[in-house]
C-alpha positions as CSV (number, residue, x, y, z in Angstrom):
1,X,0.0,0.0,0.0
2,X,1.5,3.3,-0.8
3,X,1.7,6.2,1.5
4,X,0.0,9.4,0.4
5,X,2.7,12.3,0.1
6,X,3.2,14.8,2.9
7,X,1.7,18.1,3.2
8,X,3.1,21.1,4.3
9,X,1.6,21.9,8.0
10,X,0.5,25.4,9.2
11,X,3.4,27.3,11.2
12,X,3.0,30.0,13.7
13,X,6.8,31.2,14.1
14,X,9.9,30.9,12.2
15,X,11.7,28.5,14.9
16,X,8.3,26.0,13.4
17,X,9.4,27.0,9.9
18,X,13.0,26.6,10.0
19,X,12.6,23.2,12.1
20,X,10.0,22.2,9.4
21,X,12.8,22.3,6.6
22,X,15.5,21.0,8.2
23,X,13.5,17.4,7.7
24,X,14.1,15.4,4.3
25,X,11.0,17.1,2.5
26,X,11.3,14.3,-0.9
27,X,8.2,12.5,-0.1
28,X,6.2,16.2,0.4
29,X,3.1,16.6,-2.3
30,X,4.3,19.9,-4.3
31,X,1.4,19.3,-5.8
32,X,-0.3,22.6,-3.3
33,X,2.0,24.6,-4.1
34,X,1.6,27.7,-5.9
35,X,3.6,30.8,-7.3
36,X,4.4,33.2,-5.0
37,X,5.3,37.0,-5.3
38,X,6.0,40.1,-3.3
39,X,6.9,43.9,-3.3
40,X,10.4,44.1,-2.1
41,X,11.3,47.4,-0.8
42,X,12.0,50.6,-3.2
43,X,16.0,51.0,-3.7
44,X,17.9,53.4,-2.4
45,X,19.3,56.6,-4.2
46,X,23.1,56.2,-3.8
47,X,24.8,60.1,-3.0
48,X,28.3,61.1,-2.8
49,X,29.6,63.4,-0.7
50,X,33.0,64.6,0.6
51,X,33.4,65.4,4.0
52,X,36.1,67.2,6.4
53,X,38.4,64.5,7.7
54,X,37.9,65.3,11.3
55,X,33.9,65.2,10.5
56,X,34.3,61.6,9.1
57,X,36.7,60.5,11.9
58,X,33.6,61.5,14.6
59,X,31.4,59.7,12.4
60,X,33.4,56.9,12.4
61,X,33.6,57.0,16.3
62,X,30.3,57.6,17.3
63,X,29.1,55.1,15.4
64,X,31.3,52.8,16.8
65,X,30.1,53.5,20.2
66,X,26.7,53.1,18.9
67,X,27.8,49.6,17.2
68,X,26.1,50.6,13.7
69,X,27.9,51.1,10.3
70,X,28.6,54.7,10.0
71,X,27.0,55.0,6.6
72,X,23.9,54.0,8.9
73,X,24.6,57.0,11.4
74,X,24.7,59.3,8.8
75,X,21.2,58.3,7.4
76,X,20.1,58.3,10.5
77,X,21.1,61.8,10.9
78,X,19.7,63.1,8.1
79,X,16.5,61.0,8.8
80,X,16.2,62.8,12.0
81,X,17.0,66.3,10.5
82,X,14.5,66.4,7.6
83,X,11.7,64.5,9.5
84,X,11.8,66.5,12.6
């Protein structure tokens, strides 16, 4: 007698998800699957800038401190400045 194939269960949390596909998934049924698309977000606009050295080096600190990528402090900053 042959098994019927597998089907994918309902998951409430990412730990289910990545649990779920760490099994051997050859004898799942495919068969309910269907295409799947989504929106990703909008790209950025690339600038370029040059800066004082002794403006970048603070940067460069602060974000440190912070533990973010400087680029990310400066978008930040400018964020904060033209929001508000």
């Amino acid at each position: 007698m042959a098994s019927r194939p597998k089907t994918v269960p309902v998951m409430s949390t990412d730990e289910e998800a990545e649990t779920f596909l760490e099994r051997d998934l050859s004898d799942l049924d495919v068969s309910q699957f269907k295409p799947l698309t989504w929106e990703s977000a909008p790209k950025s606009a690339r600038i370029n800038m040059r800066l004082p050295e002794a403006l970048m080096k603070a940067l460069k600190t602060r974000a440190a401190q912070q533990g973010i990528p400087y680029q990310r402090l400066i978008r930040e900053v400018l964020e904060r400045e033209v929001k508000g």
